[in-house]
C-alpha positions in Angstrom: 142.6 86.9 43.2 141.2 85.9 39.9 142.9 86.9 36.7 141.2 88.2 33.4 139.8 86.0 31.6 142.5 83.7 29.9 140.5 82.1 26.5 141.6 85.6 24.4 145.2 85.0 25.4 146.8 83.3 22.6 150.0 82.8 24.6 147.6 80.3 26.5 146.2 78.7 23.2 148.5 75.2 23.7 147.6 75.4 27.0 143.5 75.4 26.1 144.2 73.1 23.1 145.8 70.8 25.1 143.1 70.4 28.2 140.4 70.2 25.7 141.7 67.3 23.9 142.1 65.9 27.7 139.1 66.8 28.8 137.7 65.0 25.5 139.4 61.7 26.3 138.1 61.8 29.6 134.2 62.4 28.8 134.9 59.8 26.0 136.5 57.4 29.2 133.4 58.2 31.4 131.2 56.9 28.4 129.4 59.4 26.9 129.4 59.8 22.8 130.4 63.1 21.8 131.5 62.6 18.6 129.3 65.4 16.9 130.3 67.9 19.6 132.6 70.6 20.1 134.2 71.4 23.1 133.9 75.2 24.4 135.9 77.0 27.1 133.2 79.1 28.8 135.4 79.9 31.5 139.3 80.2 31.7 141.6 81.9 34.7 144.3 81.9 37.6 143.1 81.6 40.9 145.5 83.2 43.7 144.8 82.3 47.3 146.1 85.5 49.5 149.6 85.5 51.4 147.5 86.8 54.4 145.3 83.6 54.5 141.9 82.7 54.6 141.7 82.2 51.1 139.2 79.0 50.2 136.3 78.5 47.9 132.9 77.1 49.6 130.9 74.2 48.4 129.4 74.7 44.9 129.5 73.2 41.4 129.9 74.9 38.0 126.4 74.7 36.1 125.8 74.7 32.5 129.5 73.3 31.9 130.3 69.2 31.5 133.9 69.3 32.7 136.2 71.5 34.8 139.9 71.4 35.2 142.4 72.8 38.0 145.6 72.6 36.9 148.0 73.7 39.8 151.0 76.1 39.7 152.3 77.1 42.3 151.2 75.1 45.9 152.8 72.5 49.3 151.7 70.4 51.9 150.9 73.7 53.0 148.6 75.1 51.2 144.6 74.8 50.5 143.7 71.2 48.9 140.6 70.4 46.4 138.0 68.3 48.1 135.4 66.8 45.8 131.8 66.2 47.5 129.3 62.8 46.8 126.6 64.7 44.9 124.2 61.7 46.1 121.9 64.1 48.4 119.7 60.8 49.3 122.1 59.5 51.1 123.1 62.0 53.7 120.1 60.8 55.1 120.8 57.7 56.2 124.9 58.5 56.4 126.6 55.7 58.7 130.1 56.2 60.5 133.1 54.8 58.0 134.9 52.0 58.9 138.4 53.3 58.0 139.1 57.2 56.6 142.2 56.4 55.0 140.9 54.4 52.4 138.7 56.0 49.6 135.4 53.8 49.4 131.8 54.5 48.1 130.8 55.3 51.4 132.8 58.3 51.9 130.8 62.0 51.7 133.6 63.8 50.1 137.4 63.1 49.2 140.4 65.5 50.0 143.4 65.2 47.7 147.0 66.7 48.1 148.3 68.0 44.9 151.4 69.6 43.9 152.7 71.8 41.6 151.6 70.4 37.9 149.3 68.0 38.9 145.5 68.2 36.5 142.0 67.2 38.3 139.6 67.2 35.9 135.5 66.4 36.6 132.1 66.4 35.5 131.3 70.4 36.8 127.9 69.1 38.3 130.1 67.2 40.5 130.5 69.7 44.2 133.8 70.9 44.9 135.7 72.9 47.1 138.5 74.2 48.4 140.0 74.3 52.0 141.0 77.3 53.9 144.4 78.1 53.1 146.4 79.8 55.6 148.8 81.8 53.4 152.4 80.0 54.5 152.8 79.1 51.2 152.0 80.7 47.7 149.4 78.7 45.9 147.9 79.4 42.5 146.1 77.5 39.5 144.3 77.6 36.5 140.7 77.1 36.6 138.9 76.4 33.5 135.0 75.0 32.3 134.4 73.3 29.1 130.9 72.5 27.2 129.8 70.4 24.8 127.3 71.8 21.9 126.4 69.9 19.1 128.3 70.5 16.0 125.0 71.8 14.0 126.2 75.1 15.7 129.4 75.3 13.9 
């Protein structure tokens, strides 16, 4: 289930407020110098997994956007989990076995994380994501949303 789109919705207008400015700090944190830009939602809505499983999202990454946000509702031990993918394509060629899974390290081709309800991953959107099969024991839900930068000349 996706919702309508959740940008009109003023009763969601802290809620956008707030993630931009968070999603500013971060940019900002990763380095790059967006002073003279503006941050624009292109893309804002609730994403409901089914109660008859078998909901997931396949491998894919969110073009023409600089950062995306899930912020999670409703969601367990039980339910689907966000795994983030290395977008390094060179080295899947020469991909060696890893010395020890349970520790995140450069070598690693993707990372799974376990959220719960009101935790906020945020990421550059070139950056491939997915999400796992979830089997529908438990309700899960959360906000998606995709953010761009355009110069402030526009505005």
């Amino acid at each position: 289930y996706h919702s309508r789109p959740l940008e009109p919705d003023e009763n969601f207008r802290f809620f956008h407020d707030y993630m931009a400015k968070k999603a500013r700090w971060c940019l900002d944190d990763m380095g790059y110098d967006i002073d003279n830009y503006n941050l624009i939602y292109t893309e804002s809505w609730v994403q409901e997994f089914s109660f008859n499983g078998a909901g997931h999202h396949w491998f894919h990454t969110h073009s023409n956007n600089h950062i995306s946000g899930f912020y999670f509702v409703e969601c367990s031990d039980k339910t689907s989990k966000p795994i983030f993918h290395d977008p390094r394509q060179g080295r899947m060629m020469l991909n060696l076995p890893i010395k020890d899974h349970s520790k995140l390290c450069p070598a690693m081709e993707r990372q799974i994380f376990s959220v719960k309800p009101g935790t906020l991953l945020l990421f550059n959107s070139w950056l491939p994501h997915q999400f796992s099969v979830d089997n529908g024991i438990d309700p899960f839900r959360f906000i998606h949303f995709n953010l761009t930068c355009y110069p402030d000349k526009y505005f």
